[in-house]
N, C-alpha and C positions, 0 to 999 in steps of 0.2 A: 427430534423434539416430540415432546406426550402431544397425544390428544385429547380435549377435553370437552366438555358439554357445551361451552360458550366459548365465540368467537372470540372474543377479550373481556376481561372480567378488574376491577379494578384493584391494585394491588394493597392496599388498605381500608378500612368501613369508611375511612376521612376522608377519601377523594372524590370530588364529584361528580355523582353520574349526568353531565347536563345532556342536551337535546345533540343528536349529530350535527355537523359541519356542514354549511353548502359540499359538493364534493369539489378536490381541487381537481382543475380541469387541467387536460392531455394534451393542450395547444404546446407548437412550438415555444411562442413567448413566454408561459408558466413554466417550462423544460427549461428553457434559455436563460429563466431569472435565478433558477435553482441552481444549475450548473456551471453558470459563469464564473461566478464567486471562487465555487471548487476548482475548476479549471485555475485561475488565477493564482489561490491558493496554493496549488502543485505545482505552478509553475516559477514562482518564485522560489518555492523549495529546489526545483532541478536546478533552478538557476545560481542559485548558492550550490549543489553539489558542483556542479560546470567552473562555476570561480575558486571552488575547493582543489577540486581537480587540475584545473590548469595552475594553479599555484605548488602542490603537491609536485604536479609535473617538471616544477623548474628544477625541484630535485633529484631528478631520474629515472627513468624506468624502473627499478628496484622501487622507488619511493612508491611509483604509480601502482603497482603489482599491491604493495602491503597494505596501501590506502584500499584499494578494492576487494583484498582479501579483507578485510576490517570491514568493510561495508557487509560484506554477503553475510558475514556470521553476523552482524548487530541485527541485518536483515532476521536473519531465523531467530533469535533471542524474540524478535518482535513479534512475535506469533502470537503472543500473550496478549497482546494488544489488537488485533486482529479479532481473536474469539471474542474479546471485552465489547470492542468497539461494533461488531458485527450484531449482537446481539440487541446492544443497546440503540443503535438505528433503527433494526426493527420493529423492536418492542416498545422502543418511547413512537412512533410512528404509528402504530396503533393506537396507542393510548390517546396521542392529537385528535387523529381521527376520531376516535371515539370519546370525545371531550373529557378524555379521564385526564386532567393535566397536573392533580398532585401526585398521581401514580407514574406520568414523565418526569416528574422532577423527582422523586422517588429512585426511581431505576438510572438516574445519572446518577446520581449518590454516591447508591450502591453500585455502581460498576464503577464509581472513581477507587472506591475501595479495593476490586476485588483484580483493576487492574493492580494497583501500586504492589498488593501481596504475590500474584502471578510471574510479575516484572523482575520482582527482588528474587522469588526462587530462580528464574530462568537466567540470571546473572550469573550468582553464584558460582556456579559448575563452570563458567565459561572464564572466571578469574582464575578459579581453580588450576586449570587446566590450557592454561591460553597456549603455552606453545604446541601441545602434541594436535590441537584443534587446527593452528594456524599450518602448521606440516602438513595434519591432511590435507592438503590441496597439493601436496606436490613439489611446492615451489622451491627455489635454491634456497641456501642458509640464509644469504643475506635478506632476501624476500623474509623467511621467519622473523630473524631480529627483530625487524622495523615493523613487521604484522603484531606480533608479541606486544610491544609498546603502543602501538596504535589502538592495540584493540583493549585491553587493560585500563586504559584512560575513556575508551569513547562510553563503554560499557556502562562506564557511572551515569551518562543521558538515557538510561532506559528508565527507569523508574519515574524519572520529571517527563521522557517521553509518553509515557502510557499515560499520566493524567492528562497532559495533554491531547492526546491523540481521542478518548474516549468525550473529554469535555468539545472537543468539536463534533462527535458521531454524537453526541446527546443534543444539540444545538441543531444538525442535519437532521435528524428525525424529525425534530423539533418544527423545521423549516426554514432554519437560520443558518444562512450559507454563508453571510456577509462579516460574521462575527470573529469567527475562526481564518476568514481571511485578514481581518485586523490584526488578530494574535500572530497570526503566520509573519507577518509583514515584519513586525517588532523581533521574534524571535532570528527571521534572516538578515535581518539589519546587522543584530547583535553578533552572529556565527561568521560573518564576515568579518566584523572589524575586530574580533576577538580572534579569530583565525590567523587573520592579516598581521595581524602583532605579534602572534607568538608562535609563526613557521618561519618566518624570515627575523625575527629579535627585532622588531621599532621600540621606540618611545622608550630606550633603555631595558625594555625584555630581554632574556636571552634566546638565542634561536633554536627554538625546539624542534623544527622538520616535523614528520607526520605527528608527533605526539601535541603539538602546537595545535594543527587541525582537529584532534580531536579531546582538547580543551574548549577550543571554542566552542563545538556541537554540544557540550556538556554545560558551560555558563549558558547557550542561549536555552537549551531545552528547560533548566530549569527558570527561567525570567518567563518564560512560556508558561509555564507549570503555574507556579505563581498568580501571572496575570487570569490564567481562564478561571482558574476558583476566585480570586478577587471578584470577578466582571459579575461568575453566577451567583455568589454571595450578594453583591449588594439589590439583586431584584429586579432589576433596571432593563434585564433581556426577557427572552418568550418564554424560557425557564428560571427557576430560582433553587437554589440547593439549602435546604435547610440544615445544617450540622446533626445526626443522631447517629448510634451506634451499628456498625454494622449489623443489616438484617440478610440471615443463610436462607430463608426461602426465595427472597427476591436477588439476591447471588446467582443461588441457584436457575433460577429461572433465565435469567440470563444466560449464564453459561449453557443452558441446555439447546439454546437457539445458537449461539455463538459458537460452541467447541466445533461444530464439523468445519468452521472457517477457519478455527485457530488449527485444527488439524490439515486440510486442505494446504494451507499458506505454511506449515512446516514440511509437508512433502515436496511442496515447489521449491522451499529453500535448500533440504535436503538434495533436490533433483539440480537445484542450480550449479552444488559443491558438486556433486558429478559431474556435470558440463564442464569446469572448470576444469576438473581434474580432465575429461577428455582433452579440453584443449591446452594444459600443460605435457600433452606426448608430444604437442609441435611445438613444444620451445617456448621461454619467456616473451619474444615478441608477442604470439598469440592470445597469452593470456591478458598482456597487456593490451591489444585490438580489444580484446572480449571486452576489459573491464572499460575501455575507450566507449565502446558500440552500448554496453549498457548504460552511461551516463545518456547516449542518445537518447536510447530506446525510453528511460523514464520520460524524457520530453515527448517524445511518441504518442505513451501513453495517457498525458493529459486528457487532451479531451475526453479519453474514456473513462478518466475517473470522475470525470463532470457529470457524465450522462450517467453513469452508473449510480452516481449519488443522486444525481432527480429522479433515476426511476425506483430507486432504491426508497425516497421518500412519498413518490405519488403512490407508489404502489401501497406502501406499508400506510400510508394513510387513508386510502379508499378502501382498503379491506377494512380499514376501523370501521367507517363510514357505512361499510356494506354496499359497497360500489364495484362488485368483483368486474363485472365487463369497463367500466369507465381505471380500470387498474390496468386489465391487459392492453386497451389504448394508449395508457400512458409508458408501458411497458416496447411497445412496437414501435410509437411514436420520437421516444429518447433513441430509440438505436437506428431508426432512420439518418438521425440527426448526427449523432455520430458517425456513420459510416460515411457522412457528406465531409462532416471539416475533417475526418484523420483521413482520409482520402486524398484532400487538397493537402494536406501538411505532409501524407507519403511521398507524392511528386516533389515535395520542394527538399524533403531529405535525399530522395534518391539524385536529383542534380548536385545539392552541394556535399554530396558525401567527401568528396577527396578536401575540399576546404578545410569541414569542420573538422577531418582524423587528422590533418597539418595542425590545426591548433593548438592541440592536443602535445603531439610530440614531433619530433623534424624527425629521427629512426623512419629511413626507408621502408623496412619491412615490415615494423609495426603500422606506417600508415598504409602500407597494401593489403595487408591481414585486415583493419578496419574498417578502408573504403569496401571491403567487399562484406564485412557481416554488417554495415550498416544499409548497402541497398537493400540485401536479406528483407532488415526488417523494417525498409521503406515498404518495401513491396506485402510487405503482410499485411501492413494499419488495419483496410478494410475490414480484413479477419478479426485482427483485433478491437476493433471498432466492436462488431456482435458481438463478439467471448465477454469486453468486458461489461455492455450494458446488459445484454440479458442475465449475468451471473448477477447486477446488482440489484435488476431488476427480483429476480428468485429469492436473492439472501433479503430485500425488504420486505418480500412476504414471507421469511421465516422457511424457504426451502434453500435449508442451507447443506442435505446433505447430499444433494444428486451433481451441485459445483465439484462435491470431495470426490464423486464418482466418475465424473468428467476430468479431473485433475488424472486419477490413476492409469484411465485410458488412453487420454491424450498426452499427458507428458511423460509419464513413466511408457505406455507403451509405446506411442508414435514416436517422440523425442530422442527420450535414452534410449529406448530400442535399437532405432536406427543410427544413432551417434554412435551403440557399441559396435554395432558390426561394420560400420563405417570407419571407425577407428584403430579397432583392435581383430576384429575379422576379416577385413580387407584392405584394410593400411591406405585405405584411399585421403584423396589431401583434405588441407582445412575445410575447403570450400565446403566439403559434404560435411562437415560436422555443424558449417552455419544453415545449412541447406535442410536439416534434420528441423528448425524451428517451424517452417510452413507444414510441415505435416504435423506438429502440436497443434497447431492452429486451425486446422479445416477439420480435424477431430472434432476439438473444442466446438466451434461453432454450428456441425451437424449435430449434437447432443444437445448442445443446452436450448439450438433453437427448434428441435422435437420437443424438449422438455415446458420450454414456456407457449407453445402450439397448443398442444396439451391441455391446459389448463387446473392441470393437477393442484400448483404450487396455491391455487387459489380455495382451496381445502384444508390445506395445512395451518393447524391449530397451533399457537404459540402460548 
């Protein structure tokens, strides 16, 4: 991102410069009010993947395989939304802060805009081309088929996804956590019982199998889409979106705080489809565990998307403010906080790991491959507890590209690194290739927690 003369400057002569904001304070309960919501928010989302999955699952392993190759590439498409959304946290977060609030509602806008055109390109190629994409992973023909159709249908929820997704990161900037948990709630209501009805054929449907599940992701994303421009159109929330033509400077400006996350979050996708591909040398079982253990690991990850979004909003909004030391508190204080509940929720994965992989699927091997890459990543939480608030904490003040610089290190070097020579240099077993995730993670958290020590990210000009 440029550097400029002024800490935040308003994006149009219309918006008002008023007086700054008490600043928001760094207590647990201000963290706790912010975060919950999100927490909440994600976790009804995993919980509908969890009921996706186990429904998918009654149709086989093959099923399970295709459903999760389908996930990881809608995954990487989603990048687009990433840079959108990234950007527009921290810059509508400023703007709060800095009682610029026609220049927040401004930069929702224009980042609903410039997600929906991003979206649409990143589809594209991926209809284009959907079977040599779904191949690359390795998988058997029949795994293709059912990825091919799975992924072809889900593809059309990107587009209603990214308005979605952006109209919540303009709301979190904002400070309104509780809004986009409303939207969440509506849209996984929908993705179930649109799911429910056309994987298995009720109510006189026919029975679609994976392509069933990803019709529903696509009816609820767009009743999603829908709802969040209704709610900001009518005024009623902390922002309001006023209809006008796209504006390329304030695009721009966005994207210039945003790209290194949209880039960041496509190398991890990128590095996922490798991991994937490693562990398709041990066989379909494996990849199936994997895709099993990654349904966990999203629950895993809740709380750190909680903390990551309150300190992603205290921070972006006390730098408006000109509260750089009351930002690094709120910064220290969110990852304390997470490092306590993913800590207590690692202990309670690492006991019921063999449970949860039985639920999943009765395949023997498949639940021995999974109970072990889910202790893995019982036992990492803490680690990820740091990576993910202090990354959120950086990207809301607009240092978004030293996270891109930590992604290279820590998962390209420590991860893939050690998964190739683990896999294909010493032919050692699965276990080392779940075992390669802790050393991403103790990378990740010596970098970014030098980096937010520092105090650097508290200079960076948006």
């Amino acid at each position: 991102m440029r550097r400029e003369a002024s800490l935040d400057r308003p994006l149009s002569t219309a918006a008002p410069a008023l007086s700054p904001p008490a600043h928001r304070a760094e207590s647990a309960p201000a963290i706790w009010a912010l975060a919950w919501p999100v927490i909440a928010t994600f976790s009804l989302e995993s919980l509908v993947g969890l009921v996706d999955m186990l429904m998918v699952g009654r149709l086989g392993a093959d099923a399970v395989a295709a459903v999760g190759v389908g996930a990881q590439i809608l995954g990487a498409v989603g990048v687009a939304m990433t840079a959108v959304g990234t950007g527009t946290v921290a810059l509508v977060a400023r703007h709060i802060g800095a009682r610029h609030v026609h220049a927040a509602e401004e930069t929702t806008l224009q980042s609903i805009f410039a997600a929906l055109a991003l979206s649409v390109l990143a589809v594209v190629p991926v209809l284009v081309w959907a079977p040599a994409v779904v191949r690359a992973f390795g998988v058997v023909p029949e795994v293709v088929d059912l990825g091919v159709a799975f992924v072809r249908r889900v593809m059309l929820a990107v587009p209603p996804g990214a308005v979605m997704f952006v109209v919540a990161s303009g709301l979190r900037g904002a400070g309104d956590t509780r809004t986009p948990l409303a939207i969440g709630m509506t849209v996984n209501v929908i993705n179930v019982t649109v799911g429910y009805v056309l994987i298995f054929g009720k109510l006189g449907f026919p029975a679609l199998g994976v392509v069933g599940s990803a019709t529903g992701t696509v009816v609820a994303f767009v009743a999603g889409a829908l709802l969040g421009v209704l709610l900001l159109g009518r005024g009623r929330l902390q922002l309001r979106i006023r209809w006008t033509w796209p504006r390329l400077p304030v695009i721009r400006r966005v994207l210039a705080v945003g790209y290194p996350s949209g880039l960041e979050q496509l190398l991890m996708q990128v590095g996922f489809l490798l991991y994937v591909v490693f562990a398709a040398r041990h066989g379909t079982s494996a990849v199936a565990a994997y895709f099993i253990g990654v349904k966990i690991l999203a629950l895993s990850f809740l709380p750190g998307f909680g903390f990551a979004a309150a300190a992603a909003t205290l921070v972006g909004q006390n730098l408006g403010a000109r509260a750089p030391q009351l930002a690094a508190r709120s910064g220290w204080e969110a990852t304390r906080l997470a490092v306590t509940v993913m800590t207590a929720a690692g202990v309670v994965i690492f006991v019921a790991a063999r449970p949860i992989a039985r639920a999943f699927v009765d395949d023997p091997e498949v639940v021995a491959d999974a109970v072990a890459f889910i202790r893995i990543l019982a036992a990492a939480q803490p680690l990820m507890a740091i990576d993910f608030t202090l990354g959120g904490a950086l990207r809301g003040a607009g240092d978004t590209r030293f996270p891109l610089v930590a992604v290279l290190v820590a998962f390209y070097g420590c991860r893939l690194g050690f998964a190739w020579v683990a896999t294909y240099a010493l032919g050692l077993g699965l276990i080392w290739l779940w075992l390669a995730i802790i050393g991403d993670y103790v990378a990740r958290v010596l970098l970014k927690g030098w980096r937010f020590r520092s105090g650097r990210w508290q200079h960076v000009v948006v």
